[in-house]
Z-matrix of the N, CA and C atoms (Angstrom, degrees):
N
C 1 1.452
C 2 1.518 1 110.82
N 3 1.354 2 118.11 1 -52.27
C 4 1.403 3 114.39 2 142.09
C 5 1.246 4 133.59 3 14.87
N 6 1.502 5 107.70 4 -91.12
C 7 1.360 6 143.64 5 176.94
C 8 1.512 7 104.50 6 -49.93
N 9 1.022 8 117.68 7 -76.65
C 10 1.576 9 124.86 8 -175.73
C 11 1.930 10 113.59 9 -51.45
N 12 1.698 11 96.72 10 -31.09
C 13 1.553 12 89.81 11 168.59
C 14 1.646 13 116.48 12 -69.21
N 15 1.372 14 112.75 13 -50.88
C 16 1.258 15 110.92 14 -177.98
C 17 1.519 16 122.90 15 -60.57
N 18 1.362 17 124.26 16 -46.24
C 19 1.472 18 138.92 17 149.61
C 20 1.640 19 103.57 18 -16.30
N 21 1.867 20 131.87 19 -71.87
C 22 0.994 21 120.17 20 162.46
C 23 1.382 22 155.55 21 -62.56
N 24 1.171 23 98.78 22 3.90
C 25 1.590 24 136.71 23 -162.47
C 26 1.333 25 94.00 24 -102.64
N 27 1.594 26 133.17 25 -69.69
C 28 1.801 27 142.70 26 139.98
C 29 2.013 28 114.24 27 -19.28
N 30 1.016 29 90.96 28 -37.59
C 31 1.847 30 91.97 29 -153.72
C 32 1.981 31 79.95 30 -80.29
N 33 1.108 32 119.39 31 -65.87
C 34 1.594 33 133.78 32 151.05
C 35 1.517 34 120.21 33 -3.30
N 36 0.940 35 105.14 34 -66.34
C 37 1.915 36 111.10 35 170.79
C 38 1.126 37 122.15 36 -49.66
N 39 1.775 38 91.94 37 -67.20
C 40 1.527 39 93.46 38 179.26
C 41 1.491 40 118.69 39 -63.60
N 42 1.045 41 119.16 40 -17.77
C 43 1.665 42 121.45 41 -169.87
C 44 1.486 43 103.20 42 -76.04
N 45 1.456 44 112.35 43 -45.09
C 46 1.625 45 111.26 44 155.21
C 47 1.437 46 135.67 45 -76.14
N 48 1.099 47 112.76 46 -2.41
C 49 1.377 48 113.27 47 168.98
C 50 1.739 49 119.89 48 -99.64
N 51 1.479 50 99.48 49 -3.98
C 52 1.632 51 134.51 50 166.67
C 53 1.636 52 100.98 51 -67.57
N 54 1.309 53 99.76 52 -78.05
C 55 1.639 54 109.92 53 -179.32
C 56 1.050 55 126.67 54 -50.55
N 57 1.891 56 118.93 55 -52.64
C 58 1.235 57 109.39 56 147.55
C 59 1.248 58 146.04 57 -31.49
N 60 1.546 59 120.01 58 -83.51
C 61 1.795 60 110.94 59 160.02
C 62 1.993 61 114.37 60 -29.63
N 63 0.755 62 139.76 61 -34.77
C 64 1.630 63 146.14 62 155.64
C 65 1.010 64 102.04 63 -30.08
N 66 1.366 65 116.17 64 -77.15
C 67 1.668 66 137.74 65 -177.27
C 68 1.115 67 117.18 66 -52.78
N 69 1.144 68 129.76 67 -17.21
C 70 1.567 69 134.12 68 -177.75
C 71 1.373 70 102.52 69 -101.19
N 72 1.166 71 117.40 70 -53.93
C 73 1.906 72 134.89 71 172.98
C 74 1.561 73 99.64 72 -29.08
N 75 1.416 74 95.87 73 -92.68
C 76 1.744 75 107.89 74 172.96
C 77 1.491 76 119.60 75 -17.38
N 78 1.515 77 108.70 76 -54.51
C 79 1.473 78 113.25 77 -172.04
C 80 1.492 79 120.68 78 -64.52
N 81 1.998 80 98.28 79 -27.20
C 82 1.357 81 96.87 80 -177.81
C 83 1.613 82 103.83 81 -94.73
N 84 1.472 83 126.48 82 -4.18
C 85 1.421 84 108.93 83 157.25
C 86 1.412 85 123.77 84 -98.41
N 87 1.246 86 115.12 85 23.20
C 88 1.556 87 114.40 86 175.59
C 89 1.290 88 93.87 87 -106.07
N 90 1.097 89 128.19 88 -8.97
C 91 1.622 90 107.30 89 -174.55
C 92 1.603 91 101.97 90 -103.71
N 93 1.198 92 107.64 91 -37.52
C 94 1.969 93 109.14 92 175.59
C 95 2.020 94 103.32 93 -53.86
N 96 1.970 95 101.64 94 -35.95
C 97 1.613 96 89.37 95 -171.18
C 98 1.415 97 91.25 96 -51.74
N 99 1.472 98 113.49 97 -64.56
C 100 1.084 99 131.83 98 -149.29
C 101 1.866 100 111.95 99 -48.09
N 102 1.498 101 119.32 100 -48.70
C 103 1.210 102 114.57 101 164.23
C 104 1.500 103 137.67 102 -51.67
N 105 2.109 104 103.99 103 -26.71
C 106 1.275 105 106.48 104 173.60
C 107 1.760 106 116.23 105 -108.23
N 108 1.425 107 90.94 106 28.73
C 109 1.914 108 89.28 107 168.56
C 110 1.234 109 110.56 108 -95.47
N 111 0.908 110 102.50 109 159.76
C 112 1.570 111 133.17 110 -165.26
C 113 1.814 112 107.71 111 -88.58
N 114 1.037 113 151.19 112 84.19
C 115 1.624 114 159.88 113 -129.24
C 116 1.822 115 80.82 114 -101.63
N 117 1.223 116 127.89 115 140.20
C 118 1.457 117 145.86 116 157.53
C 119 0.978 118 120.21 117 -139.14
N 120 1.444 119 121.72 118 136.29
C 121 1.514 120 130.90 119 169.46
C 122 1.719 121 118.80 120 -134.39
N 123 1.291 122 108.91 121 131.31
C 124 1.756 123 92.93 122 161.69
C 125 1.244 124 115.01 123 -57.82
N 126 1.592 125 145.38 124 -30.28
C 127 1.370 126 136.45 125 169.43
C 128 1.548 127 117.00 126 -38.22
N 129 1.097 128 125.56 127 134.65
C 130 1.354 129 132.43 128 164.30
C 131 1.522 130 110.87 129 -98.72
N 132 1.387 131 101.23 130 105.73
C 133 1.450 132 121.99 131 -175.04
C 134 1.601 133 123.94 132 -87.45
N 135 1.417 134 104.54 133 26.33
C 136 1.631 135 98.74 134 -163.79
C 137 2.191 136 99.31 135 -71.98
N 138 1.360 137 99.46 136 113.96
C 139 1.517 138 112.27 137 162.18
C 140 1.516 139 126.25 138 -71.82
N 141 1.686 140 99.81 139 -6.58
C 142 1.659 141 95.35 140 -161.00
C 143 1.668 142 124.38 141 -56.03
N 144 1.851 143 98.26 142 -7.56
C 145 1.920 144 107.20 143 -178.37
C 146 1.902 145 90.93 144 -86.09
N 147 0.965 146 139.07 145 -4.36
C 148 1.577 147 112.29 146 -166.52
C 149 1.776 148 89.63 147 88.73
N 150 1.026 149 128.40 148 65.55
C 151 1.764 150 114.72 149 169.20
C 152 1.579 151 89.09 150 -117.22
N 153 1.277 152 87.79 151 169.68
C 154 1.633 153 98.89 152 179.62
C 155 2.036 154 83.48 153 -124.62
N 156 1.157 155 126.29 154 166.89
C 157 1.718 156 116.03 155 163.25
C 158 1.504 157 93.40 156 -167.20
N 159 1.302 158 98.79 157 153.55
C 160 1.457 159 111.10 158 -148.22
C 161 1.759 160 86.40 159 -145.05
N 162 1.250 161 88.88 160 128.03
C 163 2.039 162 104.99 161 -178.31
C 164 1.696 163 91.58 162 -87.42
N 165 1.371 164 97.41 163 127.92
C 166 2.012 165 106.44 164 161.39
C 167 1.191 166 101.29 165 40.98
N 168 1.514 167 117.04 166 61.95
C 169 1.658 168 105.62 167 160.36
C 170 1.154 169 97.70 168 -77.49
N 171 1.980 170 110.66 169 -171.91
C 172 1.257 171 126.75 170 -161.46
C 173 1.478 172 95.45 171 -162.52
N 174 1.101 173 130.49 172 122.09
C 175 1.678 174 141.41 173 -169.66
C 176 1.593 175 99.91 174 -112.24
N 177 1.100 176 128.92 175 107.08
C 178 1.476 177 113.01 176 174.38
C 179 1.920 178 113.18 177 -124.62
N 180 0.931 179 125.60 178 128.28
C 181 1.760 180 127.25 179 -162.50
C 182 1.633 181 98.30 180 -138.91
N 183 1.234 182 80.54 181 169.11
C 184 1.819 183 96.55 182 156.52
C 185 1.578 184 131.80 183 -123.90
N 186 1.423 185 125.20 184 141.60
C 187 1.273 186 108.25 185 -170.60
C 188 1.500 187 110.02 186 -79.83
N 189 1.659 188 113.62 187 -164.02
C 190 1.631 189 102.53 188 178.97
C 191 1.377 190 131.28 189 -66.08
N 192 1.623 191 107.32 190 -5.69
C 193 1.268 192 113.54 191 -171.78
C 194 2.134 193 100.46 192 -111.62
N 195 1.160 194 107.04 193 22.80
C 196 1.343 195 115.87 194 172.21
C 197 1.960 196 110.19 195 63.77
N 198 1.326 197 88.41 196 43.27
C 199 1.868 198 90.77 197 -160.70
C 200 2.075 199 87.21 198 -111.49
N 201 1.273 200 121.42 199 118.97
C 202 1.179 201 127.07 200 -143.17
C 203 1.930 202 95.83 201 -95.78
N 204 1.272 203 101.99 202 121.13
C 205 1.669 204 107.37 203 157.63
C 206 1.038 205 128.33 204 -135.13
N 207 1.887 206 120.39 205 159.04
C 208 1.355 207 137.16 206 -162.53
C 209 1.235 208 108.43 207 -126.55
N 210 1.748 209 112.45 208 144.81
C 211 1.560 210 114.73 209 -172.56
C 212 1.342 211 89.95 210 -148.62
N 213 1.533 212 102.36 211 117.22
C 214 1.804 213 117.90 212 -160.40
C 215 1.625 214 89.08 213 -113.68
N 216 1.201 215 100.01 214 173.64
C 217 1.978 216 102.68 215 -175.16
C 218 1.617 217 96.65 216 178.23
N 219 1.604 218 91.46 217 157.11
C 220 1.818 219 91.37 218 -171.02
C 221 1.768 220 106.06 219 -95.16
N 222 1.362 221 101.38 220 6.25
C 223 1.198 222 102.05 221 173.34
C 224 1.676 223 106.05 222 158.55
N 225 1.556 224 112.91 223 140.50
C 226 1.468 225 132.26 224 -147.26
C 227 1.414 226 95.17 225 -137.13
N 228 1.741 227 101.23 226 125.03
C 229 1.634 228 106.71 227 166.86
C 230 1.326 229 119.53 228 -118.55
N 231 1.134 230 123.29 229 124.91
C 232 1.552 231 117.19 230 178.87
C 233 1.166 232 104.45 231 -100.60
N 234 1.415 233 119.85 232 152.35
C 235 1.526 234 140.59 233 -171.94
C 236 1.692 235 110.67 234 -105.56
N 237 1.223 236 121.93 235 157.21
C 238 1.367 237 105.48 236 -167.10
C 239 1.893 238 93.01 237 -103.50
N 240 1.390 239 118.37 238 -32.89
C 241 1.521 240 103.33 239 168.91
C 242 1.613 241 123.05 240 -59.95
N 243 1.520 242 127.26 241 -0.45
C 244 1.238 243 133.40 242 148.61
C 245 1.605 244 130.57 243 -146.58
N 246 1.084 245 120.83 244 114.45
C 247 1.782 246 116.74 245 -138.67
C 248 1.661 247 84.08 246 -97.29
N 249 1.451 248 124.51 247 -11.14
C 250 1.751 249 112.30 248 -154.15
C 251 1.992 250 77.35 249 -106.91
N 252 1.597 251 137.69 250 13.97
C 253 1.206 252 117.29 251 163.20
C 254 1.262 253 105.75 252 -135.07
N 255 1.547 254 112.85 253 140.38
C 256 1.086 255 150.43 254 164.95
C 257 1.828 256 125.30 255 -80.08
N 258 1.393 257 120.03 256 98.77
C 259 1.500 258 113.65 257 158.43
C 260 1.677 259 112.94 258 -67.85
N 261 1.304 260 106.77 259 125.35
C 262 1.260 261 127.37 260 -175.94
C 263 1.719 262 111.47 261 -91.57
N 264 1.274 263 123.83 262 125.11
C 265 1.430 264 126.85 263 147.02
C 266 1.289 265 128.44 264 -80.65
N 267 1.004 266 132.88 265 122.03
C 268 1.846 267 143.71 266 178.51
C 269 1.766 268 86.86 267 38.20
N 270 0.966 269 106.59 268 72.75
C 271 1.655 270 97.95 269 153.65
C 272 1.360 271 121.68 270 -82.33
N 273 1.922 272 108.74 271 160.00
C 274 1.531 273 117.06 272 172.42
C 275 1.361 274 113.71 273 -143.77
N 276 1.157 275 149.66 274 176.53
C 277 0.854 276 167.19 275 32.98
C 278 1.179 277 162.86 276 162.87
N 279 1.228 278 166.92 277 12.04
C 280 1.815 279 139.83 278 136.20
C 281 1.449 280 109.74 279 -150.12
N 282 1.237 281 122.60 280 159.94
C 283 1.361 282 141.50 281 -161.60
C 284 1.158 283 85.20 282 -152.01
N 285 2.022 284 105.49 283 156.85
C 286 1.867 285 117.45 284 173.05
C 287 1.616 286 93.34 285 -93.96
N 288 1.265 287 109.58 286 -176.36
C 289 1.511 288 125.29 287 169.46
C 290 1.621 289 98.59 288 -124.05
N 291 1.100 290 109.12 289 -169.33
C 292 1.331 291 123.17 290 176.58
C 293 1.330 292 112.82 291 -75.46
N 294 1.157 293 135.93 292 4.58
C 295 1.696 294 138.69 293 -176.35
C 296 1.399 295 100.32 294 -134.66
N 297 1.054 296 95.49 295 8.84
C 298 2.200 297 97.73 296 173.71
C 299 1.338 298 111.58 297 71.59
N 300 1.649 299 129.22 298 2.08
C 301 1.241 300 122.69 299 174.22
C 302 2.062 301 115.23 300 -87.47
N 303 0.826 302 102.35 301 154.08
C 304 1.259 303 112.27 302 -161.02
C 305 1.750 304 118.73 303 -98.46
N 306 1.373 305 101.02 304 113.16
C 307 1.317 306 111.98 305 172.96
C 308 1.454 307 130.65 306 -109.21
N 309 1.594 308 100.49 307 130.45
C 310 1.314 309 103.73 308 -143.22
C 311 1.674 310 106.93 309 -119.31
N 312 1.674 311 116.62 310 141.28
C 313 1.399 312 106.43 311 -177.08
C 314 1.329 313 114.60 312 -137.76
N 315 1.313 314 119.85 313 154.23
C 316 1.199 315 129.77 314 -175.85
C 317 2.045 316 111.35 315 -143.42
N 318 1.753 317 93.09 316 149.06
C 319 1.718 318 86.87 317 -169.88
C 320 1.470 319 83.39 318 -150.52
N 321 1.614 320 111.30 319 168.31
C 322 1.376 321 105.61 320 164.24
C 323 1.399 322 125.91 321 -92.67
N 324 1.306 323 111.69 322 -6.25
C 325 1.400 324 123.25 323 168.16
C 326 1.739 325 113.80 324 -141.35
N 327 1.526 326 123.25 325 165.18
C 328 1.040 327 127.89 326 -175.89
C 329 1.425 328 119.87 327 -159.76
N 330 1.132 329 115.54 328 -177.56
C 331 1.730 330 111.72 329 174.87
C 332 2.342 331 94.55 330 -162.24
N 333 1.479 332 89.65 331 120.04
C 334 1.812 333 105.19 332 173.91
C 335 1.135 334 91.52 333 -105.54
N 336 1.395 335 105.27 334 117.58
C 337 1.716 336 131.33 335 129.34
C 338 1.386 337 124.42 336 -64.93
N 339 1.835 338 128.18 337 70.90
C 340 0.890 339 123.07 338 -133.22
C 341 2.297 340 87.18 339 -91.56
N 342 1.218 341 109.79 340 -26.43
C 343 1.415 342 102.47 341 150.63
C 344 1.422 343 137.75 342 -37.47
N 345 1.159 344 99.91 343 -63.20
C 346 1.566 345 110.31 344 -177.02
C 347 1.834 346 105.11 345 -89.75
N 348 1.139 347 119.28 346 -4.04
C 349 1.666 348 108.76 347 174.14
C 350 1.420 349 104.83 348 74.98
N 351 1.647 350 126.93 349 10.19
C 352 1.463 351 108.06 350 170.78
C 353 1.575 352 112.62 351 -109.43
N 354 1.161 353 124.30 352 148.22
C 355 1.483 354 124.09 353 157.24
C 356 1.869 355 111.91 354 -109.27
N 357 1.062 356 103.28 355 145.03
C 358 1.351 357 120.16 356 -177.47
C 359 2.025 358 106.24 357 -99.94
N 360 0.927 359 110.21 358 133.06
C 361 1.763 360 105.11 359 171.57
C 362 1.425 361 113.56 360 -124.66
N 363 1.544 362 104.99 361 140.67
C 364 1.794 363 102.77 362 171.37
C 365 1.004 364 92.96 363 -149.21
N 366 1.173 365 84.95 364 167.11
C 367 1.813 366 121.57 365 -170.82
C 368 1.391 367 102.33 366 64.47
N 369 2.038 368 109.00 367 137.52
C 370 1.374 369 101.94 368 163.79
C 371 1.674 370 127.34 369 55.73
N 372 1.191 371 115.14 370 17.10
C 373 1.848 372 116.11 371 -174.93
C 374 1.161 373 113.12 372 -74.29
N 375 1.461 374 105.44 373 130.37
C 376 1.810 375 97.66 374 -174.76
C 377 1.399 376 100.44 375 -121.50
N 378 1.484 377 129.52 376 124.47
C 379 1.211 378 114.35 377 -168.92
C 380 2.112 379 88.52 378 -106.80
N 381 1.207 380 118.45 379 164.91
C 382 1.810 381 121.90 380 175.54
C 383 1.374 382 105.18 381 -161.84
N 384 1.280 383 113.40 382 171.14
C 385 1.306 384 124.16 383 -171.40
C 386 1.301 385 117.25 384 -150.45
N 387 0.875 386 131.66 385 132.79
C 388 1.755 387 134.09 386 -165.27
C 389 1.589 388 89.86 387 -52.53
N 390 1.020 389 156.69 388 -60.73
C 391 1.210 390 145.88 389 -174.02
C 392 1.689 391 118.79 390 -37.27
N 393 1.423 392 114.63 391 -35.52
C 394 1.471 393 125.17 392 -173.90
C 395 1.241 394 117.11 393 106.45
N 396 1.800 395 117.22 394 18.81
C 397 1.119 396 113.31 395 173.93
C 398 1.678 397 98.05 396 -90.48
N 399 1.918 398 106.20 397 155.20
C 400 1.135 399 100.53 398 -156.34
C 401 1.518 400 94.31 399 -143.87
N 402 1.199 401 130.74 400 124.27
C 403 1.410 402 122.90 401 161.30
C 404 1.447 403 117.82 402 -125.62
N 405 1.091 404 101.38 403 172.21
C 406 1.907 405 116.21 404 -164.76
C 407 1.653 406 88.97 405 -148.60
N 408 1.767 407 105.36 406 133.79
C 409 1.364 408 122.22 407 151.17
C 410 1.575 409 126.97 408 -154.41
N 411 1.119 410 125.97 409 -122.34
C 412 1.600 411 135.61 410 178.06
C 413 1.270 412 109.49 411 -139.08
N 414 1.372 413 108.28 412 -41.33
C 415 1.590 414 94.16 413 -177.86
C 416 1.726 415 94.36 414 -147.73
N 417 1.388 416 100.53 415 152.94
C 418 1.783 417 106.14 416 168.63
C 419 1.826 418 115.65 417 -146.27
N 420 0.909 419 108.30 418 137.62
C 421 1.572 420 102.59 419 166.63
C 422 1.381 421 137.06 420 -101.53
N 423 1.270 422 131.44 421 126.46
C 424 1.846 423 95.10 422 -153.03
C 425 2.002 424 81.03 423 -137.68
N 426 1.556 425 91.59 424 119.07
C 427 1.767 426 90.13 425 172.09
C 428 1.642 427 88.82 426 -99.60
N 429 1.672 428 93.75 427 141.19
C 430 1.141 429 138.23 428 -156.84
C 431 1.643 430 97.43 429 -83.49
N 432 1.510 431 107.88 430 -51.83
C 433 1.576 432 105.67 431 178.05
C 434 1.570 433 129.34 432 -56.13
N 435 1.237 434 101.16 433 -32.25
C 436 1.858 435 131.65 434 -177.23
C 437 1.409 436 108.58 435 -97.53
N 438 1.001 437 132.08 436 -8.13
C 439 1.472 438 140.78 437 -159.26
C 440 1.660 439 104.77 438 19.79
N 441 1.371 440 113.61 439 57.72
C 442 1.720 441 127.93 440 -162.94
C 443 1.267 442 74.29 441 -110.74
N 444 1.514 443 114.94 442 133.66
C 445 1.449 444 124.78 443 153.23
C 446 1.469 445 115.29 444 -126.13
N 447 0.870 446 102.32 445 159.92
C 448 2.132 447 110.37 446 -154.59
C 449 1.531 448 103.51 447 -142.12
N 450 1.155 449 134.99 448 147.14
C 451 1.116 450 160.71 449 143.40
C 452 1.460 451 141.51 450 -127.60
N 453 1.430 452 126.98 451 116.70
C 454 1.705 453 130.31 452 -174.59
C 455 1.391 454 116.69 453 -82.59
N 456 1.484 455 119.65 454 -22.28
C 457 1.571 456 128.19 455 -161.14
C 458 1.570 457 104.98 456 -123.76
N 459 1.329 458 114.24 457 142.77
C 460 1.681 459 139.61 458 179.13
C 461 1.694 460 90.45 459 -5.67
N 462 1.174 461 94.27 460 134.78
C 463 1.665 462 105.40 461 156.53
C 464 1.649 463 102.14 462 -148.30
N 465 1.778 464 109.58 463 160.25
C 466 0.917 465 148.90 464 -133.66
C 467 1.975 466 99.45 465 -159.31
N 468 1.543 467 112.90 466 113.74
C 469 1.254 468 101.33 467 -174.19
C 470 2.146 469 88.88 468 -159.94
N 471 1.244 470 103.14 469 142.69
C 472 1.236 471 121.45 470 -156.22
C 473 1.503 472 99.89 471 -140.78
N 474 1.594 473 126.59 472 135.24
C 475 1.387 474 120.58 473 173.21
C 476 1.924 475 88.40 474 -152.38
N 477 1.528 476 98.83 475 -168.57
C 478 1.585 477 83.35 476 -165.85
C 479 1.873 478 104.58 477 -101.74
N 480 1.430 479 107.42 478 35.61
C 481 1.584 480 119.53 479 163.67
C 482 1.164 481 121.44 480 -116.14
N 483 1.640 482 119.04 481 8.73
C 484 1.516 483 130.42 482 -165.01
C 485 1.241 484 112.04 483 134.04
N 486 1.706 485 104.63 484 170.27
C 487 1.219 486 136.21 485 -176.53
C 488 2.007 487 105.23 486 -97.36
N 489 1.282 488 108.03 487 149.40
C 490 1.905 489 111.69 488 162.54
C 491 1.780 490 98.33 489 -135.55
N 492 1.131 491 91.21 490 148.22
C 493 1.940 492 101.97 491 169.23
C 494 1.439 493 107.37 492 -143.89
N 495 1.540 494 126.02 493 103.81
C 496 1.451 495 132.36 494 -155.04
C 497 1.489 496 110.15 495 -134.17
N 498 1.623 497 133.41 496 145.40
C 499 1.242 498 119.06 497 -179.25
C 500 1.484 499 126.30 498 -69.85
N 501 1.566 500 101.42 499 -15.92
C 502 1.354 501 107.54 500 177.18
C 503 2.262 502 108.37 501 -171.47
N 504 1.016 503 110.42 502 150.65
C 505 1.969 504 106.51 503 151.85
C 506 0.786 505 119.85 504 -164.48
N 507 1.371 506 127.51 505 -139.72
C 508 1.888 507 123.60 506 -135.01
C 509 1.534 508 95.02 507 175.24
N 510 1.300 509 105.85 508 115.23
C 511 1.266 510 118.12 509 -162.95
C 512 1.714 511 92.01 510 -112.37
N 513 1.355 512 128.02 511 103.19
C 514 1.591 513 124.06 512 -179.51
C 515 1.365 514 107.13 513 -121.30
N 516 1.463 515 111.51 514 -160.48
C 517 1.655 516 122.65 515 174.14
C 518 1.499 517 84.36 516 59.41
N 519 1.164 518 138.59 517 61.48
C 520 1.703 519 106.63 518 178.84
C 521 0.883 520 133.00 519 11.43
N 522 1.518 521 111.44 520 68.71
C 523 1.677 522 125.22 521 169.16
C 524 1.405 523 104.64 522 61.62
N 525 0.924 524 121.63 523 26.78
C 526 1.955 525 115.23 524 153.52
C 527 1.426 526 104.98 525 -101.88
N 528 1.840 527 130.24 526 -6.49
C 529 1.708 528 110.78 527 176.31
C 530 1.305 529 97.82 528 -140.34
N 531 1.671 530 90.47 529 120.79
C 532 1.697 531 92.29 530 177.09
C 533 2.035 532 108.21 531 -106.55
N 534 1.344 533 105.75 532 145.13
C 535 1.597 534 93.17 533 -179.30
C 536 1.142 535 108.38 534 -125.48
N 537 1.005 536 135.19 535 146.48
C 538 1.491 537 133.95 536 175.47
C 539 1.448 538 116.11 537 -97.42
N 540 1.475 539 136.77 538 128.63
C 541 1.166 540 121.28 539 175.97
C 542 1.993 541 120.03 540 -116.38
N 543 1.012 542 96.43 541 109.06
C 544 1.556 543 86.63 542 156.43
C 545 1.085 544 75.47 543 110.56
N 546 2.038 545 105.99 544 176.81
C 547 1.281 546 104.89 545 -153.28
C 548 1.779 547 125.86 546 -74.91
N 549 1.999 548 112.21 547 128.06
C 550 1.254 549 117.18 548 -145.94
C 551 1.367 550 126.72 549 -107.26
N 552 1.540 551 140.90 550 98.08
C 553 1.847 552 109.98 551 -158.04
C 554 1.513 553 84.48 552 -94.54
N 555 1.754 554 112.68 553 173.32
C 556 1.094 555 132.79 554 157.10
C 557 1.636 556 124.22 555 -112.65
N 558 1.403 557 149.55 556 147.44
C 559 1.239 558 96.85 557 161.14
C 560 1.996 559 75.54 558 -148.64
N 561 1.457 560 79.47 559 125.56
C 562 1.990 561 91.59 560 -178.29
C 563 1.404 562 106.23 561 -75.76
N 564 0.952 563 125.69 562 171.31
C 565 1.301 564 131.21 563 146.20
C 566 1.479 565 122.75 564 -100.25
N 567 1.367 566 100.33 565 150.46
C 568 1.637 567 105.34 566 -172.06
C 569 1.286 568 100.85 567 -100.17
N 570 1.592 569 119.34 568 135.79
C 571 1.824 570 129.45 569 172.65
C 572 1.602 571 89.37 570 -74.27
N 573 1.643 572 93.62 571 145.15
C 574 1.142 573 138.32 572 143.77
C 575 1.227 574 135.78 573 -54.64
N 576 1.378 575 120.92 574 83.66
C 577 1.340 576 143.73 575 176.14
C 578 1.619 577 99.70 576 -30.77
């Protein structure tokens, strides 16, 4: 009995001192692959301005009334003549209102003032609201602290009582006052008897 213990006790060592040297081998060719691969991305990484760029950041704060929002993007460049702003790619998304429902935005481009709590959106901005109110413009500004959102250029806004087409407004009170500015059509829809 002896015999057969020590025999496995021998057969044991070497079987780990097998695996080991393995384990060491491997480690030293995963790191040579790893030093002589070749790194690719569809991102175009040119640094030559001083940018910093950041894949799918995620900005998340609270406004003054502790009501929590997020501003996601497929990719964020910071500039070194201002480190507290961010150029935004296809950014999105949501802020509360004053009734805790959630309004949500998306643009194909942007710029965070992550100092001052505002982001700016252009091109294509669609601002919505769990309710089904819906707007479309070119550009919007939305400070983050006030949850005040603003617009200067054509808007386009649709809910399920009608259509608006306005030169510009200003969405305040946290989304309880909307204003339309400049010249404004409406066109309601009439219920079905």
């Amino acid at each position: 009995m002896n015999l057969n213990y020590s025999f496995y006790i021998n057969a044991l060592k070497k079987v780990l001192f097998i695996i080991s040297f393995l384990l060491i081998v491997l480690m030293f060719l995963n790191k040579t692959v790893q030093k002589f691969t070749e790194i690719t991305s569809k991102d175009d990484f040119n640094t030559d301005q001083g940018e910093q760029i950041v894949i799918e950041p995620k900005f998340i704060g609270l406004d003054k009334n502790k009501k929590p929002f997020t501003i996601r993007a497929e990719k964020a460049k910071r500039t070194r003549t201002n480190e507290n702003l961010y150029k935004l790619e296809m950014p999105s998304g949501e802020i509360k209102d004053s009734s805790g429902d959630m309004i949500f935005l998306k643009s194909s481009e942007g710029e965070f003032d992550r100092m001052n709590q505002k982001i700016f959106l252009y091109k294509n901005v669609e601002l919505s609201r769990e309710d089904g109110l819906f707007f479309e413009t070119e550009e919007a500004m939305i400070d983050l602290k006030t949850n005040n959102i603003f617009g200067k250029t054509e808007v386009s806004g649709r809910d399920k009582k009608g259509k608006i087409f306005s030169n510009g407004f200003s969405i305040t009170e946290e989304g309880n006052k909307i204003l339309f500015k400049g010249k404004t059509n409406l066109l309601i829809k009439q219920k079905n008897d």
